[in-house]
ZADO-1210 file (C-alpha; in nm, 4 decimals, padded with zeros to 6 digits):
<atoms>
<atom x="19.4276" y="09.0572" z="10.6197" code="UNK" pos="1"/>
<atom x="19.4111" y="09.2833" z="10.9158" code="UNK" pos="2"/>
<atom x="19.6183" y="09.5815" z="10.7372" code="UNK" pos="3"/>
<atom x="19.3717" y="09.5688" z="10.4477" code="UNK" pos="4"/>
<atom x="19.0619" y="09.6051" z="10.6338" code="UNK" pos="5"/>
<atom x="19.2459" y="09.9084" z="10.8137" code="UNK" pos="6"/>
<atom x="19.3490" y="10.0423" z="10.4081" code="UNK" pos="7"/>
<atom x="18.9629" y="10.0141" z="10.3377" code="UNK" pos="8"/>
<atom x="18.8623" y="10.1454" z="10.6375" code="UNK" pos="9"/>
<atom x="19.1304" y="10.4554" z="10.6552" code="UNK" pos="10"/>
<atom x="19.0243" y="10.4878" z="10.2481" code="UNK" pos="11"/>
<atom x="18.6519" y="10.5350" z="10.3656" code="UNK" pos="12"/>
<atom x="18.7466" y="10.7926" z="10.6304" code="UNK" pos="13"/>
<atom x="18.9251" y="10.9740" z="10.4263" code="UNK" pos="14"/>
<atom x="18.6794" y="10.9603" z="10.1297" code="UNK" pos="15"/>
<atom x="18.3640" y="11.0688" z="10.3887" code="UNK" pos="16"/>
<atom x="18.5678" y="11.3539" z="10.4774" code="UNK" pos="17"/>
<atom x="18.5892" y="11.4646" z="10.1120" code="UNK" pos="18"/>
<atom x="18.2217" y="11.3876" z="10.0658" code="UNK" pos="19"/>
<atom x="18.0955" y="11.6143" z="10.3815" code="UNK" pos="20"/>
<atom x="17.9366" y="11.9341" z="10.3176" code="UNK" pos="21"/>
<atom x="17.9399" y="12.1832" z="10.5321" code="UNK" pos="22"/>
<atom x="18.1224" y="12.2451" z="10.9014" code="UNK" pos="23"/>
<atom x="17.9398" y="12.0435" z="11.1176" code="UNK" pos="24"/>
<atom x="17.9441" y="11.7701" z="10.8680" code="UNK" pos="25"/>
<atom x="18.3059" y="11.8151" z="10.7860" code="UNK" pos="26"/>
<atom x="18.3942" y="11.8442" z="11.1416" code="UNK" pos="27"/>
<atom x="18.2284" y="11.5005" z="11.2763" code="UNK" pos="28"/>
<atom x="18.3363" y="11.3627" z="10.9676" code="UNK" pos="29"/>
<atom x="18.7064" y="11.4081" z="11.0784" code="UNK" pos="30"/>
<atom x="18.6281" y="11.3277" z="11.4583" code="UNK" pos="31"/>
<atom x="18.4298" y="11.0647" z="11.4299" code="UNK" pos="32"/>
<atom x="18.5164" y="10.8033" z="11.1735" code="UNK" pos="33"/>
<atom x="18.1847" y="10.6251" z="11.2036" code="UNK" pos="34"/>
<atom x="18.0007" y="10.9620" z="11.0325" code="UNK" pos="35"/>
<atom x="18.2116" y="10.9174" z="10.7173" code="UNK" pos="36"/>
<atom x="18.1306" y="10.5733" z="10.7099" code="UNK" pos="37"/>
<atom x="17.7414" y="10.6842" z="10.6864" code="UNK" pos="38"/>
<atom x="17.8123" y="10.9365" z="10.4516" code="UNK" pos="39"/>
<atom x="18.0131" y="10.7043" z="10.2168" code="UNK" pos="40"/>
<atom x="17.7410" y="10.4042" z="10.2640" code="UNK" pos="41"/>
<atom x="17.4602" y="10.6671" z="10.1580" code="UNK" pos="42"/>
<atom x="17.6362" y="10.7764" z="09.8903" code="UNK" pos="43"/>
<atom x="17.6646" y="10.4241" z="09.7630" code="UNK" pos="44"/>
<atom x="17.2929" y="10.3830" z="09.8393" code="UNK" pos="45"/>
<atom x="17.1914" y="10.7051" z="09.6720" code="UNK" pos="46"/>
<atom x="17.3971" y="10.5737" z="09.3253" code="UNK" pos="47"/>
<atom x="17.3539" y="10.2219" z="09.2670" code="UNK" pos="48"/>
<atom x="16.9420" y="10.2456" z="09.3893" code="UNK" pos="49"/>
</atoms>
C-alpha cells in the first residue's frame, strides 16, 4: 500500500511538471512537489467542473 501511494504521488509530480508553463512555474514545479500537486488538482477542477 505504501509503494502505491508513492507511484501516485511520484506520477502526479511528474505529470505537474509536464503541465507547468513557464520558468517559474516549471521551476517550483520540480522543487517543490506540493506546486505540481496544485497544478494537477486544478487541472482536474478546471475539466470535470
Amino acid at each position: 500500500m505504501k509503494d502505491l501511494v508513492l507511484f501516485v504521488f511520484t506520477c502526479m509530480w511528474f505529470v505537474g511538471i509536464v503541465i507547468a508553463k513557464g520558468f517559474f512555474s516549471t521551476f517550483f514545479a520540480i522543487c517543490i512537489p506540493f506546486w505540481s500537486f496544485y497544478l494537477v488538482f486544478e487541472r482536474i477542477v478546471e475539466k470535470f467542473i
